[in-house]
C-alpha positions, 0 to 999 in steps of 0.5 A: 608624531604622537597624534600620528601614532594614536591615529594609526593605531585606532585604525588598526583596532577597527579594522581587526573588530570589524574582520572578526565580525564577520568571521564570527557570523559567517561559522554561524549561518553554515552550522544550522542543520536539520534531519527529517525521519517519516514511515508511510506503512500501509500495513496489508492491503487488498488488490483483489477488490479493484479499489484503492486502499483507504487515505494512510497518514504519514507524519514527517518530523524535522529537527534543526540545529545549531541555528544562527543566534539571530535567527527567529525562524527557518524556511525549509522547502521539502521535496519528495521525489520517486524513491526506487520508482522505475517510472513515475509518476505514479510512484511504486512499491518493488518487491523483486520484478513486481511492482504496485502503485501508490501515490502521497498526497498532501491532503487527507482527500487526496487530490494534491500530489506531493512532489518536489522543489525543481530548483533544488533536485529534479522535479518530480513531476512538472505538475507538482511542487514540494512543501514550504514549512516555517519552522521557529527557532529558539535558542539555535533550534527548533522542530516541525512536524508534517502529515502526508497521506498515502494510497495504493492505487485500485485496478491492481488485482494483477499484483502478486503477493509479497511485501513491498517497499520503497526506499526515498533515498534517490537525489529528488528526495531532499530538504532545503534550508533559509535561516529568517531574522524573523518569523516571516519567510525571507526565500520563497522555496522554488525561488530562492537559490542562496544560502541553502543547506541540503539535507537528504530525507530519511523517508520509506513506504511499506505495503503488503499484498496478502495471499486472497481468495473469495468465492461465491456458489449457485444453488444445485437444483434437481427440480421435481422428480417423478420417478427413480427409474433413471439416474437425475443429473443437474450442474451449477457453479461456483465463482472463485476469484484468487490472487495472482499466480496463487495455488489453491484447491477447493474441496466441498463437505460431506453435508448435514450427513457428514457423508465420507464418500462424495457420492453418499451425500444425503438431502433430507425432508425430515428423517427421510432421504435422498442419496446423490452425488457431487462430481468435478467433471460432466461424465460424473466419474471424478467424486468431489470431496474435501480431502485435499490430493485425492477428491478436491478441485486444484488450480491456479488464481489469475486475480479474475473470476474462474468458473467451476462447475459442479456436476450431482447426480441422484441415483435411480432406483431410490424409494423416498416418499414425496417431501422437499429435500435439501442439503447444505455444502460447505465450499472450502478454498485452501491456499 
């Protein structure tokens, strides 16, 4: 009886060890968990060149804890899906109605896009996958950081100008979490489907699209004038290309004679002159100046090319002596 009683109480001992061992490990594997945080800013980009913005680099840091004792090292399968996309790819920066393409890429020579782990959360494109990244563990933590690379797209000289944004806080956006007993992978992100953690990704992108104008304008050439007796008319013009949907006026400056009124401008061949005249229409009865509502040129910027011409006139009656005569006129563009 005694032997039976010791018998029967070494067997309960070993069976209460062996439940709370396993107790004991399962609270530990579930408690890891990792938070992510990463702003791609492209800052202020031109759309009125037509081509794409230049790489911009976006680091993603990643932080895990409360790690498993045993654990030498996790696996954690990154995803970054469309954001507030409404179509992808590519993905989009939104500012109200408006949209402006981008794309992140996990090379600074952008040719690999970043997509995600269809295992996981709905893929982001059927051509691209997300990151795997091996992260050491210590003491129950450990942290990781990884670069991706940003571009809005060129052939967007339509985008209007705004700021835009896009928030990564859809389901595609999210990373997956394996603890390793060592510093090799045990899962193979895409593959492995157990003992995973999700964790969304605190991820966002900024762009700046800038009201923008340039202009470019043709020499006013009267050619050899041989008389007086009538008035000389010629016409040039001058390129102005705007951001979409952008005001502007366009004014031109009174010359080297600081001339107030549009139709005394004055060319010079040294200390004689030639008076003439700058006009915005061909009957050469609406003067050009650069006083903004009263003698400038206003419009509309479409993100193309608009051609303005620019009448002048040198009037009759005028006595200069023979000499090359020029002037030189400012083009101002107010927006």
């Amino acid at each position: 009886m005694r032997i039976g009683e010791l018998l029967a109480g070494a067997l309960l001992f070993f069976g209460a060890v062996f439940l709370s061992l396993t107790i004991s490990s399962g609270k530990a594997v579930a408690a890891m968990s990792c938070s992510t945080s990463g702003v791609l800013s492209f800052g202020v980009v031109d759309v009125l060149s037509g081509a794409a913005s230049p790489a911009q680099p976006s680091t993603i840091s990643i932080i895990c804890t409360g790690a498993n004792p045993n654990a030498v090292s996790a696996t954690v399968c990154l995803s970054i899906g469309a954001g507030q996309s409404t179509s992808w790819p590519p993905r989009q920066l939104i500012s109200g109605p408006k949209t402006l393409l981008f794309e992140i890429y996990k090379d600074s020579s952008l040719t690999t896009v970043m997509g995600s782990w269809s295992a996981y959360v709905p893929a982001y494109s059927a051509t691209t996958t997300g990151l795997s990244i091996l992260i050491p563990i210590t003491s129950g933590s450990g942290s990781a950081s990884v670069t991706l690379y940003g571009s809005v797209l060129g052939s967007q000289q339509s985008a209007g100008v705004g700021t835009y944004t896009n928030n990564f806080t859809d389901v595609s956006t999210s990373l997956e979490t394996f603890q390793n007993p060592n510093l090799s992978p045990v899962a193979i992100c895409g593959v492995s489907t157990q003992g995973t953690k999700s964790t969304a990704v605190s991820f966002s992108a900024s762009a700046t699209v800038q009201a923008n104008c340039s202009v470019a304008a043709n020499n006013l050439n009267f050619g050899n004038i041989t008389s007086f007796g009538t008035n000389i008319d010629a016409q040039t013009t001058m390129s102005l290309t705007c951001s979409n949907g952008l005001p502007y006026t366009v004014g031109l400056s009174g010359g080297s004679s600081g001339a107030t009124d549009p139709t005394q401008r004055k060319m010079h061949a040294g200390s004689d002159t030639i008076t003439y005249g700058l006009y915005s229409n061909s009957a050469r009865s609406a003067p050009w100046g650069d006083l903004i509502g009263t003698n400038t040129v206003a419009g509309t910027g479409n993100a193309s090319a608009q051609s303005l011409t620019i009448f002048g006139r040198v009037y009759s009656g005028q006595t200069s002596p023979v000499g090359s005569y020029s002037d030189v006129i400012a083009v101002t563009v107010t927006y």
